[in-house]
C-alpha positions in Angstrom: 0.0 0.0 0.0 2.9 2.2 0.3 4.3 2.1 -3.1 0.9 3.4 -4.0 0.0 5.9 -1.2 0.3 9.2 -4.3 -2.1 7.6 -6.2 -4.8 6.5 -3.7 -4.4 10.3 -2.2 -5.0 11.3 -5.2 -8.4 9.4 -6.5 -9.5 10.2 -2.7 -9.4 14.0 -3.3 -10.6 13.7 -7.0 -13.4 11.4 -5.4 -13.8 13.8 -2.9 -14.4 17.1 -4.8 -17.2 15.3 -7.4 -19.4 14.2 -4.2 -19.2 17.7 -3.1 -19.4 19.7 -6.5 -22.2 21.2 -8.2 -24.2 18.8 -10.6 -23.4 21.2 -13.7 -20.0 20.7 -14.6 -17.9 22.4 -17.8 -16.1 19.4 -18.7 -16.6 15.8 -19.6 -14.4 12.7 -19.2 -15.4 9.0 -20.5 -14.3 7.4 -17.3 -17.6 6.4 -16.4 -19.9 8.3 -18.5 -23.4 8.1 -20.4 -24.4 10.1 -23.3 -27.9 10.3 -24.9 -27.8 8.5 -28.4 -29.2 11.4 -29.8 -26.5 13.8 -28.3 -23.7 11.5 -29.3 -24.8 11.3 -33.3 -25.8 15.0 -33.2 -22.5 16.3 -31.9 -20.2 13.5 -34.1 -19.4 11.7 -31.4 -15.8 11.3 -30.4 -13.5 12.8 -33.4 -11.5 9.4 -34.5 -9.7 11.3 -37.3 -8.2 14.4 -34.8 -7.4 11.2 -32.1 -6.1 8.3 -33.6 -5.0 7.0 -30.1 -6.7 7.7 -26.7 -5.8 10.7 -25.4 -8.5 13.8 -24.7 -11.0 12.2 -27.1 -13.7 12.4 -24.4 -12.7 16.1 -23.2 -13.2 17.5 -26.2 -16.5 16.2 -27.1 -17.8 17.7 -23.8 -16.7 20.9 -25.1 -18.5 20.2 -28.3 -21.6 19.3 -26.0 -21.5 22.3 -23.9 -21.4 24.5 -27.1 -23.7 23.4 -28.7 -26.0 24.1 -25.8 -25.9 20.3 -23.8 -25.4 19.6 -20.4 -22.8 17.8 -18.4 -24.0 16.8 -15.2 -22.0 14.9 -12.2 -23.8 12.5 -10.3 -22.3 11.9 -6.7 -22.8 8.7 -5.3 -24.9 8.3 -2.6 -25.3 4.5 -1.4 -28.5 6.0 0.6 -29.8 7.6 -2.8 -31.8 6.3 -5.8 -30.3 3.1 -7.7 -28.8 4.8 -10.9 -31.7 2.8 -13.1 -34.3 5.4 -11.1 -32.0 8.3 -12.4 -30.9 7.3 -15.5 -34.5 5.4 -16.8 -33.6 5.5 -20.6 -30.5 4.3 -20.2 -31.3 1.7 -22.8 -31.1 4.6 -25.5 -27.7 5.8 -24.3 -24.2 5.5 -25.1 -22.1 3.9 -22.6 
């Protein structure tokens, strides 16, 4: 566990800041992420031919969300809240 102890510190805090942050967020990352279907198509979905390899793929299409007038929105995880199927009901129609 010591070898490691940067790394846990680190997802700790990043953990820590999304269960405390607003539910509107300016960027997007694919790490675990949905996207309406609709959304996805509409906006291109992630530009293959500008990222050949994984990279920031998934940060740039959240800027191409949020300009052209989408949402991102952080859901903090709450083991005492709704099940994500109750949030997330069309989640068969989604991207993941």
């Amino acid at each position: 566990m010591r070898e490691n102890f940067l790394s846990q510190y680190k997802n700790l805090l990043h953990h820590f800041v999304h269960q405390g942050s607003s539910s509107d967020a300016t960027t997007f990352w694919a790490g675990c992420a949905a996207v309406d279907r609709k959304v996805f198509v509409d906006i291109g979905g992630f530009d293959a031919a500008r990222y050949d390899q994984p990279s920031i793929e998934d940060i740039e299409m959240g800027y191409r969300m949020l300009s052209q007038g989408h949402r991102v929105l952080l859901h903090a995880l709450n083991p005492n809240g709704p099940p994500l199927s109750y949030l997330f009901p069309r989640l068969s129609r989604m991207v993941l």
